[in-house]
C-alpha positions as a printed Julia matrix, in Angstrom:
92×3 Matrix{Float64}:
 143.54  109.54  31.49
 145.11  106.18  31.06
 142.48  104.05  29.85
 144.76  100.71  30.15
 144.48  100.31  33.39
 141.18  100.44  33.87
 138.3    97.61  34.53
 135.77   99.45  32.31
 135.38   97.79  28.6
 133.88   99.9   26.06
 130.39   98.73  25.05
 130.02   98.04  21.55
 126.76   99.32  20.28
 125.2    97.07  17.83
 128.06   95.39  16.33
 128.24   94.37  13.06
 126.39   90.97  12.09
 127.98   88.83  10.31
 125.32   85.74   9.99
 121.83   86.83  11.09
 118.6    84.67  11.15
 115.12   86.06  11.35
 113.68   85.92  15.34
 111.01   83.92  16.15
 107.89   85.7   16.95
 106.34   84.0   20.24
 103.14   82.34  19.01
 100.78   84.1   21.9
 102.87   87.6   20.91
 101.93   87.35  17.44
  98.24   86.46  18.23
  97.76   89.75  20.17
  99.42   91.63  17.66
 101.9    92.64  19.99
 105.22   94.72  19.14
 108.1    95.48  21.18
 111.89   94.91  21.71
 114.54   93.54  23.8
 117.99   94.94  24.43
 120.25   92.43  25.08
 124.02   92.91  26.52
 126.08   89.93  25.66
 129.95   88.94  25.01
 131.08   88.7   21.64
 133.34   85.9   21.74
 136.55   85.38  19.16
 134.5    82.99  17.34
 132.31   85.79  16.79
 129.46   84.21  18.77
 127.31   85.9   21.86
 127.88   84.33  25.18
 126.75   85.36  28.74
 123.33   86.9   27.29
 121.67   89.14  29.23
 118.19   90.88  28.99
 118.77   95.29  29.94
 115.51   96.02  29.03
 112.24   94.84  26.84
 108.72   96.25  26.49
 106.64   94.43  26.97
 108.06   93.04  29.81
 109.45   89.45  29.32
 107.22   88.96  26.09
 110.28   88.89  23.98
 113.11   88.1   26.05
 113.52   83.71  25.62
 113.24   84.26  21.36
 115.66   87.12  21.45
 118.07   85.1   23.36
 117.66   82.39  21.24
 118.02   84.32  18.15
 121.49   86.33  19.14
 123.05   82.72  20.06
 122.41   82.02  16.7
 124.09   84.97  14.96
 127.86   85.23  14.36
 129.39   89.17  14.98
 131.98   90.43  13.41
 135.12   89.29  15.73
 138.19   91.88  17.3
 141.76   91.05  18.62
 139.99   90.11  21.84
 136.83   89.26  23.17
 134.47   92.61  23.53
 131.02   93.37  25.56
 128.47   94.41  23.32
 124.63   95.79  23.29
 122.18   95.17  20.65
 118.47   95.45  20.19
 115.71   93.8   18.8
 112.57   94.87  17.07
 109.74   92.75  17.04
């Protein structure tokens, strides 16, 4: 098993947050009294920011997805040596 020479990163589940903000709650979302979550899979750049967001999964479907976007490009993760893939989720 030589793990160096292979294409597959590890996926870093919820990775630390360094700087966090608070996510919007859509306007129609919070009039319905709805609840849900998105997982998001995203590249923790050495800056510690998420780039190349992308939705995995949310319930309900696409309710969530634009302010959880918005809200990881916001946060700052706690950096490695080298840029890492990582997979977080958020409750709404």
């Amino acid at each position: 098993n030589n793990s160096m020479e292979s294409d597959e990163h590890e996926i870093v589940l919820n990775p630390e947050v360094m700087t966090k903000t608070a996510p919007i709650y859509p306007f129609f979302a919070k009039l319905m009294k709805k609840e849900g979550f998105v997982t998001l899979e995203f590249i923790v750049s050495l800056d510690g920011k998420a780039r190349d967001t992308k939705v995995l999964k949310s319930h309900p479907d696409n309710t969530f997805d634009k302010s959880a976007i918005k809200t990881i490009a916001q946060w700052e993760f706690k950096t490695q040596n080298t840029e890492y893939l990582a997979k977080y989720t958020i409750d709404y």
